[in-house]
Biopython code that builds the backbone (N, CA, C, O; Angstrom):
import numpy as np
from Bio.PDB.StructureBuilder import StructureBuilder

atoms = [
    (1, "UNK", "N", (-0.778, -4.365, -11.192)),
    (1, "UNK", "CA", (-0.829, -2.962, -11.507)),
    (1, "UNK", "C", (-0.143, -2.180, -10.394)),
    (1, "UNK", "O", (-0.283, -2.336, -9.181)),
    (2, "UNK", "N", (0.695, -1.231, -11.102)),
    (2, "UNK", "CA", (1.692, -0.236, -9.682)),
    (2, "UNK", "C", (0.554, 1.083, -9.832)),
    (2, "UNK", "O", (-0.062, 1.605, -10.762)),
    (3, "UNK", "N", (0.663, 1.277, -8.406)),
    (3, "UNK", "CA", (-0.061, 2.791, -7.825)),
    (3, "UNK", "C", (0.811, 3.082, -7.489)),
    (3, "UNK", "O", (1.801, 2.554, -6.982)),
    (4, "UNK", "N", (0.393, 4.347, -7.854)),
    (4, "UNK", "CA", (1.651, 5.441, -7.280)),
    (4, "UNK", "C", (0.494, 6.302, -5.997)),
    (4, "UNK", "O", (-0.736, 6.282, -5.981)),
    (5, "UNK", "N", (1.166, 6.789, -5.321)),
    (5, "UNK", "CA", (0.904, 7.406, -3.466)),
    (5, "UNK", "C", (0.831, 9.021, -3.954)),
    (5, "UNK", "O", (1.724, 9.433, -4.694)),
    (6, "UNK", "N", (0.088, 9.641, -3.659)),
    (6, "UNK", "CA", (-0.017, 11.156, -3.791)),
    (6, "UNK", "C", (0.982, 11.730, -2.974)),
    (6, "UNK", "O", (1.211, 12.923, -3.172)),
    (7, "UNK", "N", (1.618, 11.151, -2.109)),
    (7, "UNK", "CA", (3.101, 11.559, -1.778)),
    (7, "UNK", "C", (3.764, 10.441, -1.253)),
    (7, "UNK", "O", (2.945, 9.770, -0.626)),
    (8, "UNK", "N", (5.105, 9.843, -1.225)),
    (8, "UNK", "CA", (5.525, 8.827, -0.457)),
    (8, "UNK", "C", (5.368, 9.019, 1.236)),
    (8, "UNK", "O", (4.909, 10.040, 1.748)),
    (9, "UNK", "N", (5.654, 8.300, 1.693)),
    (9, "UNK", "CA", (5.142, 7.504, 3.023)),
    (9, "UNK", "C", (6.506, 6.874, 3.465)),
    (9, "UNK", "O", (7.313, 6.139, 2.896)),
    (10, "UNK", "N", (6.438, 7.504, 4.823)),
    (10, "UNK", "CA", (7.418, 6.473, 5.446)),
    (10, "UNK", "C", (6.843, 5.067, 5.863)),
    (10, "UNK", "O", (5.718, 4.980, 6.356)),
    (11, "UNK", "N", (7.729, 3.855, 5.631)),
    (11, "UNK", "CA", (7.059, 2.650, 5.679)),
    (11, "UNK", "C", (7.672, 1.360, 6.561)),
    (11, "UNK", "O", (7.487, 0.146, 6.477)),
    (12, "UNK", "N", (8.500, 2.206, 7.456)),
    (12, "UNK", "CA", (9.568, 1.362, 8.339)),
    (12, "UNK", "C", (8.961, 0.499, 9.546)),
    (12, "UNK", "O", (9.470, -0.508, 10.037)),
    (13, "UNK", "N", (7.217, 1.399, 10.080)),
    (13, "UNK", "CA", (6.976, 1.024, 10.807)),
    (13, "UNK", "C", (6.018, 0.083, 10.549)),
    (13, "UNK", "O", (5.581, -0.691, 11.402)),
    (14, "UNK", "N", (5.691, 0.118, 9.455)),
    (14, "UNK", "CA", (4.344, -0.920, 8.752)),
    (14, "UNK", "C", (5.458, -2.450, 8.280)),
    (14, "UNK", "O", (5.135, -3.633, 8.386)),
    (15, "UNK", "N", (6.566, -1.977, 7.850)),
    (15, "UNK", "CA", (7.575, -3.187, 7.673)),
    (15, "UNK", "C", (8.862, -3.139, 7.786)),
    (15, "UNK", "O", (9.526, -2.720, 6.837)),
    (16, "UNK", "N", (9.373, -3.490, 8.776)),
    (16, "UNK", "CA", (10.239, -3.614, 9.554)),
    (16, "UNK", "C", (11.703, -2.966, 8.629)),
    (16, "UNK", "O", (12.073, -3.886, 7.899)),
    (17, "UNK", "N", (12.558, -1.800, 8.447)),
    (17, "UNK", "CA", (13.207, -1.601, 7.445)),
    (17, "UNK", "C", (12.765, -1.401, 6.355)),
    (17, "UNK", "O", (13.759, -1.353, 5.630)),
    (18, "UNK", "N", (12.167, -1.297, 5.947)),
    (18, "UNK", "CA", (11.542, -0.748, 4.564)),
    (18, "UNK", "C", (11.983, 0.311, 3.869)),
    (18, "UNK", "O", (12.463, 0.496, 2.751)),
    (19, "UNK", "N", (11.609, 1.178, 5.113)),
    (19, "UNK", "CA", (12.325, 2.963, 4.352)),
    (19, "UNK", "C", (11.070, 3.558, 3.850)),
    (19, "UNK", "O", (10.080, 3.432, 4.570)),
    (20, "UNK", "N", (10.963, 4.134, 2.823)),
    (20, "UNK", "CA", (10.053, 4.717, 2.038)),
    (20, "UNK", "C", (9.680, 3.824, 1.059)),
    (20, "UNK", "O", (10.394, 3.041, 0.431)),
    (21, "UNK", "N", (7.790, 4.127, 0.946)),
    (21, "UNK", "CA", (7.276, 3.476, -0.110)),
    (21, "UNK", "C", (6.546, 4.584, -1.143)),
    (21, "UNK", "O", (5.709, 5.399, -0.756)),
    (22, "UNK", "N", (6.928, 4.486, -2.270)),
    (22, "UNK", "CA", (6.133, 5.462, -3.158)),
    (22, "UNK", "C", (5.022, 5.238, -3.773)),
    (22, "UNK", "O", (4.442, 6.126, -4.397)),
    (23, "UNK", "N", (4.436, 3.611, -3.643)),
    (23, "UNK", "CA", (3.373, 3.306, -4.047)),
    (23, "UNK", "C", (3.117, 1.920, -3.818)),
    (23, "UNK", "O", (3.253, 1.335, -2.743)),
    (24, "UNK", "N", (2.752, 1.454, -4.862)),
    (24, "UNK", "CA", (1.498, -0.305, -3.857)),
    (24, "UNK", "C", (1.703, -1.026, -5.708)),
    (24, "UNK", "O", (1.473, -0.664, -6.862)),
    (25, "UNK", "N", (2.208, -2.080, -5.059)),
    (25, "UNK", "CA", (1.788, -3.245, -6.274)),
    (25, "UNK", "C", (0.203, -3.804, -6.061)),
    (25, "UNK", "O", (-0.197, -4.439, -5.085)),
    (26, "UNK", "N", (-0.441, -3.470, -7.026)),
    (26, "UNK", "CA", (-2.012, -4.140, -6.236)),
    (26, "UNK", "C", (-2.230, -5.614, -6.556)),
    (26, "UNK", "O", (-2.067, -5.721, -7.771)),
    (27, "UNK", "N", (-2.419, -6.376, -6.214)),
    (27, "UNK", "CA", (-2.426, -7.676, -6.124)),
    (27, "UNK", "C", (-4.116, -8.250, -6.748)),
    (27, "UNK", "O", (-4.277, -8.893, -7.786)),
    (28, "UNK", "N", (-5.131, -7.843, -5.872)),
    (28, "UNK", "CA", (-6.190, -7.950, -5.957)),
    (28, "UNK", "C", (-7.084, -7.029, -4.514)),
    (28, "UNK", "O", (-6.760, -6.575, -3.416)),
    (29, "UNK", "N", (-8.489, -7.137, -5.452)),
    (29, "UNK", "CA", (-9.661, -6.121, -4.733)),
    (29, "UNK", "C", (-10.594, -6.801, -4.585)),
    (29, "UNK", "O", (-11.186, -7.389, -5.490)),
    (30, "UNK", "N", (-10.854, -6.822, -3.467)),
    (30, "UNK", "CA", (-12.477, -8.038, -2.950)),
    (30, "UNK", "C", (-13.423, -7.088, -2.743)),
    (30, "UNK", "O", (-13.389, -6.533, -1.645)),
    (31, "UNK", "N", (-14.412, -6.699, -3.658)),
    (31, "UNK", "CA", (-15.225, -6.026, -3.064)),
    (31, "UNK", "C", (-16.177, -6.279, -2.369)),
    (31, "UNK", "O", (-16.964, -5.444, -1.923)),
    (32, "UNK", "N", (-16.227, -7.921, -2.133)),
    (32, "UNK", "CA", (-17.370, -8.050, -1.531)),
    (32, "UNK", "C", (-16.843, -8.387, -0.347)),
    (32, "UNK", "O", (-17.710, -8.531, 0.515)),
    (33, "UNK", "N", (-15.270, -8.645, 0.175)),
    (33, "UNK", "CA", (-14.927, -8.226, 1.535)),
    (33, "UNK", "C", (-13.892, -7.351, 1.784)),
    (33, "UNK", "O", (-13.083, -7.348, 2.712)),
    (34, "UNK", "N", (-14.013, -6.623, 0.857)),
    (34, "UNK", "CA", (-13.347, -5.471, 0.950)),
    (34, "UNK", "C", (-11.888, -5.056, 1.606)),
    (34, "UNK", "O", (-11.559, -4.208, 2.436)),
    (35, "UNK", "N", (-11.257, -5.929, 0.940)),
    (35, "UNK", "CA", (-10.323, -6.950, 1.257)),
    (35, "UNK", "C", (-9.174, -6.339, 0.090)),
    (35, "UNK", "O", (-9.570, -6.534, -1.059)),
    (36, "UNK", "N", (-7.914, -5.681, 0.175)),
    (36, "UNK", "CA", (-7.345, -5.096, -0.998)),
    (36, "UNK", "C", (-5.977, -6.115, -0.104)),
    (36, "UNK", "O", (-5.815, -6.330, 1.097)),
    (37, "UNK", "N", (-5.036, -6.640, -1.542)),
    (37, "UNK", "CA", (-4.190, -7.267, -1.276)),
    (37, "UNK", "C", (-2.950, -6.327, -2.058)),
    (37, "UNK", "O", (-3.301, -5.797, -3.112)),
    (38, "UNK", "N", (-1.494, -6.089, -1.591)),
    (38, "UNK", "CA", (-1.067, -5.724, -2.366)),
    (38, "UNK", "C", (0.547, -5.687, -1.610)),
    (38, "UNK", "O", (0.634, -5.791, -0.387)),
    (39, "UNK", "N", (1.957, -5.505, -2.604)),
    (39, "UNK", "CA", (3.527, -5.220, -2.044)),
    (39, "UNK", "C", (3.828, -3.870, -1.829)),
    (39, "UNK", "O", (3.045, -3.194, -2.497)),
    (40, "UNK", "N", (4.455, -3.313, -1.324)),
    (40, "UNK", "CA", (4.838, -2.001, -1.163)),
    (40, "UNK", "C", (6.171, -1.669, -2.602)),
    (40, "UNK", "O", (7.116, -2.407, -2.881)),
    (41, "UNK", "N", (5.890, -0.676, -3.108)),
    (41, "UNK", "CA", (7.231, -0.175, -4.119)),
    (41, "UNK", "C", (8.191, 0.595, -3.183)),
    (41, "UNK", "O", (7.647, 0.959, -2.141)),
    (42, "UNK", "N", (9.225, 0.858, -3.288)),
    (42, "UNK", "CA", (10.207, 1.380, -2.550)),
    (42, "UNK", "C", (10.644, 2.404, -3.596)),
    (42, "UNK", "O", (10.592, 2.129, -4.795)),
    (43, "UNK", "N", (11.019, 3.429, -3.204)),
    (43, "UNK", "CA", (11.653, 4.842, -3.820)),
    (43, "UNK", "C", (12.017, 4.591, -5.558)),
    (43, "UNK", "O", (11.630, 5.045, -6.635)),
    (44, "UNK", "N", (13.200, 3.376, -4.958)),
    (44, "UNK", "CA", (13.744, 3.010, -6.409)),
    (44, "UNK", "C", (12.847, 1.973, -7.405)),
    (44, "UNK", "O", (13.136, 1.739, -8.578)),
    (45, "UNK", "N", (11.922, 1.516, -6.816)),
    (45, "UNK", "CA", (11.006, 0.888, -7.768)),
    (45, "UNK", "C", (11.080, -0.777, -7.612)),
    (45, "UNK", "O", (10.318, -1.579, -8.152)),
    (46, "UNK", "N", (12.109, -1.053, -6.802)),
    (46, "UNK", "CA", (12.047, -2.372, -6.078)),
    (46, "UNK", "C", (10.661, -2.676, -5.094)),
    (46, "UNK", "O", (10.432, -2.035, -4.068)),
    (47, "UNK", "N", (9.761, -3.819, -5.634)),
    (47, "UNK", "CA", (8.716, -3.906, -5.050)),
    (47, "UNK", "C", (9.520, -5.778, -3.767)),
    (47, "UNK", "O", (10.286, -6.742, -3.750)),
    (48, "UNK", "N", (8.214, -4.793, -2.832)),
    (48, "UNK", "CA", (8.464, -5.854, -1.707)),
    (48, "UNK", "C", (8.059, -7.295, -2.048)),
    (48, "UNK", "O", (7.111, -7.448, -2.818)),
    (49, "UNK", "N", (8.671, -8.329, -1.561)),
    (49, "UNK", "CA", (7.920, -9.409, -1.709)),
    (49, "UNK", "C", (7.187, -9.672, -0.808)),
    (49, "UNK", "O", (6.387, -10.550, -1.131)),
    (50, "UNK", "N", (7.050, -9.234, 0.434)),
    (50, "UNK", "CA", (6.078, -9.476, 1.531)),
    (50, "UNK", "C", (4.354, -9.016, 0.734)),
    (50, "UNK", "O", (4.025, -8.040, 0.061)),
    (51, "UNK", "N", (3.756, -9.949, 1.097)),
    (51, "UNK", "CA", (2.305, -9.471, 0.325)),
    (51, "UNK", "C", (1.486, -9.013, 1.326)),
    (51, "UNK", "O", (1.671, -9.734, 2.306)),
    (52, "UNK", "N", (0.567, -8.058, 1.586)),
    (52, "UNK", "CA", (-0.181, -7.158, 2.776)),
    (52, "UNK", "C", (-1.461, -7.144, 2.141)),
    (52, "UNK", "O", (-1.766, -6.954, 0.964)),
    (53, "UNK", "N", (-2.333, -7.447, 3.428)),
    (53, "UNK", "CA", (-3.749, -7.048, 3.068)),
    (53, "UNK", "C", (-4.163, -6.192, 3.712)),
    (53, "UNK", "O", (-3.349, -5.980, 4.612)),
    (54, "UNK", "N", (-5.293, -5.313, 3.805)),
    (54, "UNK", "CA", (-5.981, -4.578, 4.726)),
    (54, "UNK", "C", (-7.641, -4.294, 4.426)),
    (54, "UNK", "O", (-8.019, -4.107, 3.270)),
    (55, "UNK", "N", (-8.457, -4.282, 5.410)),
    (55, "UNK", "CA", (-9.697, -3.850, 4.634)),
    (55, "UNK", "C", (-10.366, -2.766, 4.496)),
    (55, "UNK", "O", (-10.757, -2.356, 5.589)),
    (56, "UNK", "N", (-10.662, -2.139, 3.651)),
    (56, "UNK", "CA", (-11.013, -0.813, 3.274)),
    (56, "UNK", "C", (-12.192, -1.024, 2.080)),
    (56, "UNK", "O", (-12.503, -2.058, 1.489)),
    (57, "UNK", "N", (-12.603, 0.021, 1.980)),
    (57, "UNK", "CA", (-14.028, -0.122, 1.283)),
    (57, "UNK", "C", (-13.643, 0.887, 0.027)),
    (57, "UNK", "O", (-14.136, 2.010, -0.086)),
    (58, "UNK", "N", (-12.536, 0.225, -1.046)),
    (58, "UNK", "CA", (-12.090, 0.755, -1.964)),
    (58, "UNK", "C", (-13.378, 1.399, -3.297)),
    (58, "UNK", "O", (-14.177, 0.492, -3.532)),
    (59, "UNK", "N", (-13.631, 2.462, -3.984)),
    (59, "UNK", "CA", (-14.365, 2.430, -4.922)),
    (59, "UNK", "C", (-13.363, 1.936, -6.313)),
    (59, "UNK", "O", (-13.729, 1.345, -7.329)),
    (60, "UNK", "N", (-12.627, 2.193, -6.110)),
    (60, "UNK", "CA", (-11.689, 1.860, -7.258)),
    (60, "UNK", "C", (-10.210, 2.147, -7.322)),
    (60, "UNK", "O", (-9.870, 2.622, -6.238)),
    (61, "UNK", "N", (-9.384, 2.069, -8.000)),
    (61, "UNK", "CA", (-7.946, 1.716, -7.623)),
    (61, "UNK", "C", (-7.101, 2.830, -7.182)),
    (61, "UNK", "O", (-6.063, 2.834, -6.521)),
    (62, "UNK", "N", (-7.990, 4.044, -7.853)),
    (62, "UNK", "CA", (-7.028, 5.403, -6.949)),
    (62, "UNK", "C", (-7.382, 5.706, -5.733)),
    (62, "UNK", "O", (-6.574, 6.298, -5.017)),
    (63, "UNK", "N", (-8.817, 5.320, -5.192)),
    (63, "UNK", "CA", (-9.257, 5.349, -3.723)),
    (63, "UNK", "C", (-8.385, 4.209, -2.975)),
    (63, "UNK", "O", (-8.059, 4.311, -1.793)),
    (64, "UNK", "N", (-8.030, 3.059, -3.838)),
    (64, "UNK", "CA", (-7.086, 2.254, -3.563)),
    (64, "UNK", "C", (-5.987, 2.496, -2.633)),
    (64, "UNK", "O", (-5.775, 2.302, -1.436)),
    (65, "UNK", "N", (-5.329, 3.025, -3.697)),
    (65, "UNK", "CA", (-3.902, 3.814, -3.547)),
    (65, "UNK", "C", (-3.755, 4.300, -2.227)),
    (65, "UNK", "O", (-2.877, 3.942, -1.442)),
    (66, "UNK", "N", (-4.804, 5.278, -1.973)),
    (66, "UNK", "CA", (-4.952, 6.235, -1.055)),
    (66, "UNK", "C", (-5.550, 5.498, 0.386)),
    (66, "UNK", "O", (-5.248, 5.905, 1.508)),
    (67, "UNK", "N", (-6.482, 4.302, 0.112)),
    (67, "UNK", "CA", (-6.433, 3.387, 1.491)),
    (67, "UNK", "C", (-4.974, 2.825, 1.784)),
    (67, "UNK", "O", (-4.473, 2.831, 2.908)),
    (68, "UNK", "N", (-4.488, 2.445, 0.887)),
    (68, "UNK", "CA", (-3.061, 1.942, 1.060)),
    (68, "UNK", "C", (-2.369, 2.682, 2.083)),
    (68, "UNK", "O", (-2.482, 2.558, 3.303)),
    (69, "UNK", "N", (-1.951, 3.132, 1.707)),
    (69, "UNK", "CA", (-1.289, 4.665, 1.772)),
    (69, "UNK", "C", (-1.307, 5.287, 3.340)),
    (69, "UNK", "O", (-0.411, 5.561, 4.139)),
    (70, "UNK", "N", (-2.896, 5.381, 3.378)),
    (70, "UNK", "CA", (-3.255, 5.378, 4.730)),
    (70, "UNK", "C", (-3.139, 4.478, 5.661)),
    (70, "UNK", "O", (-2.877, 4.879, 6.795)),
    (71, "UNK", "N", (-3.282, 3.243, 5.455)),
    (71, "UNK", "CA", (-2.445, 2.736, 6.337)),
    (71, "UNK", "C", (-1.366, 1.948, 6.742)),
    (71, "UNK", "O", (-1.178, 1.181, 7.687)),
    (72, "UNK", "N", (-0.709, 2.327, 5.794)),
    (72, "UNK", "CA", (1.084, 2.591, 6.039)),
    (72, "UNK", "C", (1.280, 3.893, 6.924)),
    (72, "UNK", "O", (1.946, 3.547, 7.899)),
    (73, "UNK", "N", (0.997, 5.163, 6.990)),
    (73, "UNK", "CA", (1.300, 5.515, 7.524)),
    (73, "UNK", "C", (0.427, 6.160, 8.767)),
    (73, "UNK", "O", (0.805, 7.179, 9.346)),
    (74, "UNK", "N", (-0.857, 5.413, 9.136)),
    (74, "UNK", "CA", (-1.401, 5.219, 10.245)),
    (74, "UNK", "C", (-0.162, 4.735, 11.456)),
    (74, "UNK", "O", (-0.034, 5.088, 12.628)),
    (75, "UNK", "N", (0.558, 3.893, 10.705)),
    (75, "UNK", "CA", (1.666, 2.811, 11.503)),
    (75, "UNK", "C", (2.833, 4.229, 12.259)),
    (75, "UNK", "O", (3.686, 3.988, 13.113)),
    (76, "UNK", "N", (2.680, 5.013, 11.931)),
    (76, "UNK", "CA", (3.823, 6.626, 12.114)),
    (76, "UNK", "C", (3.637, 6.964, 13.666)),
    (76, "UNK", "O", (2.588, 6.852, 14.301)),
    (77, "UNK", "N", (4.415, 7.237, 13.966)),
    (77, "UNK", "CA", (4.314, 8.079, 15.642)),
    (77, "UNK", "C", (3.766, 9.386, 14.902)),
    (77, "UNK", "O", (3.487, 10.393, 15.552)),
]
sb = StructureBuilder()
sb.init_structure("model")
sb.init_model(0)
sb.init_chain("A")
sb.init_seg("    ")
for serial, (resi, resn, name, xyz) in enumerate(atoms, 1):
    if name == "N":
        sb.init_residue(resn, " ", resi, " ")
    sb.init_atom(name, np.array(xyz, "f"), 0.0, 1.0, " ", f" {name:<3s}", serial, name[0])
structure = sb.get_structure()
């Protein structure tokens, strides 16, 4: 499933060249380790093949989005 980002995100520093990501391929949601797996989409809709996890205490896939999201661009000066 593609999420889309309540605004794109610069994503160069979370992956090396990247550029901008406009949203998250979601992969899978662990809620019991809270554990969200997922690729980054790029502007044009080319999704990354690098696969990323992070843990966040998702309620569901648009809080998703928005953990995503956050930290991609936690990674920002």
């Amino acid at each position: 499933m593609n999420l889309d980002f309540s605004s794109p995100v610069y994503a160069g520093n979370y992956i090396a060249g990247f550029g901008i990501a406009k949203g998250a391929k979601l992969l899978s949601i662990d809620y019991v380790s809270n554990v969200i797996r997922f690729s980054l989409i790029a502007e044009d809709g080319t999704v990354a093949s690098q696969v990323n996890g992070i843990t966040a205490n998702p309620a569901d896939q648009d809080t998703a989005a928005a953990d995503i999201r956050a930290a991609v661009d936690a990674t920002n000066p």
